[in-house]
N, C-alpha and C positions, 0 to 999 in steps of 0.2 A: 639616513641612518648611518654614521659612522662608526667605520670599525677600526680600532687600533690594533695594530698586532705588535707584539714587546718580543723579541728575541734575546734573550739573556742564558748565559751560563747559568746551568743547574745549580741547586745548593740554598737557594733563597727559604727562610722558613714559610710557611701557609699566611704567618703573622704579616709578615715582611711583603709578598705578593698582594692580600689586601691592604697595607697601606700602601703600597702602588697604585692599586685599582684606585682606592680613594682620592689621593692625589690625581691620578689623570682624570676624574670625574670631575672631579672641583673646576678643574685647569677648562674644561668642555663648557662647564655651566657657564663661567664667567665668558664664554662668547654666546651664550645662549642655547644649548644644547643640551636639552632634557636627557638626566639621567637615561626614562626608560628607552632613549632614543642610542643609545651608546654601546656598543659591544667593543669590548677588552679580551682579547686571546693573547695568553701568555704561551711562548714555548720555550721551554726548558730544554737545552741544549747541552747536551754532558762535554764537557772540553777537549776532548779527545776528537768530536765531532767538530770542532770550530778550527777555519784554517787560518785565520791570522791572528798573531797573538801581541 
């Protein structure tokens, strides 16, 4: 069961975050990794929290 986890700066819309998700699902399948087999954690990072810029 893989799990991705995406650290990015805050700010992305809900729209924008699924088509990430969907993108990195697609990117899984084509090695053969079922969707229900997939876990995507997103964390949203406010930039004030991020030290290198």
């Amino acid at each position: 069961m893989p799990v991705v986890i995406v650290e990015m700066w805050e700010g992305r819309t809900e729209e924008q975050k699924e088509k990430l998700i969907k993108g990195i699902t697609r990117a899984f399948e084509e090695i053969g990794v079922k969707p229900e087999w997939l876990n995507i954690i997103i964390h949203d990072v406010p930039k004030s929290n991020w030290g290198v810029r």
